[in-house]
C-alpha positions in Angstrom: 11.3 28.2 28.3 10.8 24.4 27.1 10.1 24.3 23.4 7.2 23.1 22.1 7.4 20.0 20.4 4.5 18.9 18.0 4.6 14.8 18.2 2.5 14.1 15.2 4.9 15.8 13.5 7.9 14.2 14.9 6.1 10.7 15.1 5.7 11.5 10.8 9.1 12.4 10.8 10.3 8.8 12.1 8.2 7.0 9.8 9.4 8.5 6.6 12.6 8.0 7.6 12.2 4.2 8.4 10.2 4.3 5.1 13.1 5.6 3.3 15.3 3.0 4.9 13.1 0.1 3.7 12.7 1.0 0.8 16.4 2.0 0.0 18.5 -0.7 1.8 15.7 -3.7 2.9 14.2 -4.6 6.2 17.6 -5.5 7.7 18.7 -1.5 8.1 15.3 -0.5 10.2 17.2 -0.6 13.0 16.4 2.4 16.1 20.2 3.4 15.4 20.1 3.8 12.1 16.7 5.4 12.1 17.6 7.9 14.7 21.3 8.5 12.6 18.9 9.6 9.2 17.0 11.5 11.3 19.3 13.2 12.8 17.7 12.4 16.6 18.4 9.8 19.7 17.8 6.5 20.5 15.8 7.7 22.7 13.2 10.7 21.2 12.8 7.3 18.7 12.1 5.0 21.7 9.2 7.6 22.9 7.2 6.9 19.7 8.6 3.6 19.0 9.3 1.3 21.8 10.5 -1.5 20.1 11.4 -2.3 16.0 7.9 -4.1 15.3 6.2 -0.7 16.5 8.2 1.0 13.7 7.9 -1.9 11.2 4.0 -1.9 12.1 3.6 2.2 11.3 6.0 2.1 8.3 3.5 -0.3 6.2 0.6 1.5 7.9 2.2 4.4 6.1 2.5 2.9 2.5 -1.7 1.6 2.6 -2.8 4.9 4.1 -0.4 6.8 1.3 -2.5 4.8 -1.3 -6.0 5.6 0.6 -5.0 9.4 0.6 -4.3 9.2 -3.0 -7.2 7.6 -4.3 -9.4 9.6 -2.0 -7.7 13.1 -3.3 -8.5 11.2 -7.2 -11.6 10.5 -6.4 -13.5 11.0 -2.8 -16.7 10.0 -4.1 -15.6 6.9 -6.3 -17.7 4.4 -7.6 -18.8 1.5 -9.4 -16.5 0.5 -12.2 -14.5 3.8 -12.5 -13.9 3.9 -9.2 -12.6 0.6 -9.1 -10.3 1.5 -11.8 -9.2 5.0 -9.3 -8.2 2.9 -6.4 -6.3 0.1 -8.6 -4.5 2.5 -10.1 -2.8 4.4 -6.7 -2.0 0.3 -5.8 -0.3 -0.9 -9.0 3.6 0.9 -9.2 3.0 3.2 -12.1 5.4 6.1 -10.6 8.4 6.5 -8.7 6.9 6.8 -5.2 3.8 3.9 -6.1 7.1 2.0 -7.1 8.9 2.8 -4.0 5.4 1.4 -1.9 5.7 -1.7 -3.9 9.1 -2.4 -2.1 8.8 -1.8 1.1 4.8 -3.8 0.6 6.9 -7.1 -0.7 9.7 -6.1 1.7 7.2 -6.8 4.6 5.5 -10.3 3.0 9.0 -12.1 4.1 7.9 -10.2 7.7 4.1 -11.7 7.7 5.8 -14.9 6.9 7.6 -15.2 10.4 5.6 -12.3 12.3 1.8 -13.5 13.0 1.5 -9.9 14.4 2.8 -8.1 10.4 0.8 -10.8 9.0 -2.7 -9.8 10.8 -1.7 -6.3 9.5 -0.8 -7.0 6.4 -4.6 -9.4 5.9 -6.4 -6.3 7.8 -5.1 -3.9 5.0 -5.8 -6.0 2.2 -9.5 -6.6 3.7 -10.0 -3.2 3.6 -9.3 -2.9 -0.1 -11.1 -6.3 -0.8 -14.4 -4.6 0.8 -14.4 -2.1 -1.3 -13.2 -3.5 -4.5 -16.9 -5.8 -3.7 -18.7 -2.3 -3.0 -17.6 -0.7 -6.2 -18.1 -3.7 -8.3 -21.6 -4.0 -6.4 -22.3 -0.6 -7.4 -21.3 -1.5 -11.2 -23.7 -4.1 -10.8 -26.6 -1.9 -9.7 -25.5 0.7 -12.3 -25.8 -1.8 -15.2 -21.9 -1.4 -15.9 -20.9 -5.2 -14.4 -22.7 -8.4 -15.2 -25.2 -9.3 -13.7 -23.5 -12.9 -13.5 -20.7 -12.0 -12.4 -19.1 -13.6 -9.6 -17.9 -11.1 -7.5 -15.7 -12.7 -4.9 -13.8 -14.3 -7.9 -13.2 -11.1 -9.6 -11.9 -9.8 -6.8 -9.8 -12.7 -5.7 -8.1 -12.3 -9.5 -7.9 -8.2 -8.9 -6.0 -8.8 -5.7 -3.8 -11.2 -7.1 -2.6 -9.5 -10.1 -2.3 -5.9 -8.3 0.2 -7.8 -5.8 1.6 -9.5 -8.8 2.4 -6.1 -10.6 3.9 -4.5 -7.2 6.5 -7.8 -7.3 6.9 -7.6 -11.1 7.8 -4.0 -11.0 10.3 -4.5 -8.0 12.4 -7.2 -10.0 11.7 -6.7 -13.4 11.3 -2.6 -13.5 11.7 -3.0 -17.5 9.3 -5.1 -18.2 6.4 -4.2 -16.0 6.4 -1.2 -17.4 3.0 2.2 -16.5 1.9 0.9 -19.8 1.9 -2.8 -19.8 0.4 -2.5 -16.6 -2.6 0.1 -17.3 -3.2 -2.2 -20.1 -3.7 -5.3 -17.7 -6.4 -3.8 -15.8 -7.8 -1.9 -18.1 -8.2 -5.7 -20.2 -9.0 -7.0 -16.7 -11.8 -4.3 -16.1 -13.1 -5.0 -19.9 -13.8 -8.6 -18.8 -16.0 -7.4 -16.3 -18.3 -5.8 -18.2 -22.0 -6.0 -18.9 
């Protein structure tokens, strides 16, 4: 009897391994050979889920935002306004080992948006996502009397994103001096700024 095989699973599988990869030895060793070596499979059970090396770059940073998403949603499912800002900022910024490990493999893949129009689209898509809902909670801080009135939101956010990104390439090449605290203190001076 043919056994069953459960392709989410194995799909999952794949990823974390080309993950791993990334994150260990750089873009240059998410190859479909070396993937299927870690994984212990074929060229060809990879090729079923993964016809080409873009497929696989394309689900491996799908993996690291969705990793954050799940996070700040198991923090938090309900966040909002200001402290629920602070919930999602905090599963983006590299504070532990594996927030560290996204940070690579996320400025691992900015060299790919620069040359790939198709990782770059991605890449904007995912940080759209977080922009919308950075707005929505700092909306909602607004409404609750937390944020300022005055406040220009779009700005805020526009100096959220850029420091969050900063941190995850801060914390890739300077490990010692980006340290949880330095950084928690950042946003947490950052956040303080916003107040009413």
């Amino acid at each position: 009897m043919p056994r069953i095989v459960d392709h989410e699973q194995r799909r999952a599988e794949f990823v974390e391994a080309a993950w791993q990869l990334v994150a260990a030895e750089g873009i240059e060793a998410l190859t479909t050979r070396r993937i299927a070596e870690v994984t212990g499979r074929s060229n060809g059970a990879l090729l079923y889920y993964f016809p080409n090396k873009q497929s696989v770059v394309t689900a491996v940073l799908r993996y690291a935002f969705e990793a954050t998403n799940r996070r700040a949603d198991a923090a938090d499912p309900r966040r909002r306004g200001l402290a629920g800002l602070r919930t999602l900022c905090l599963e983006i910024m590299p504070l532990d080992d594996v927030r560290t490990l996204e940070a690579r493999i996320v400025v691992t893949f900015w060299q790919q948006a620069l040359t790939s129009a198709e990782n770059r689209r991605l890449f904007t898509a995912e940080l759209a996502t977080w922009r919308e809902e950075m707005l929505q909670r700092l909306r909602e801080g607004q409404a609750d009397g937390d944020v300022a009135a005055d406040l220009d939101l779009v700005a805020a956010v526009d100096e959220l994103q850029a420091m969050l990104m900063g941190l995850q390439a801060l914390r890739v090449v300077d490990p010692a001096t980006t340290t949880p605290e330095r950084q928690l203190a950042q946003l947490d001076a950052f956040l303080a700024r916003l107040r009413a």
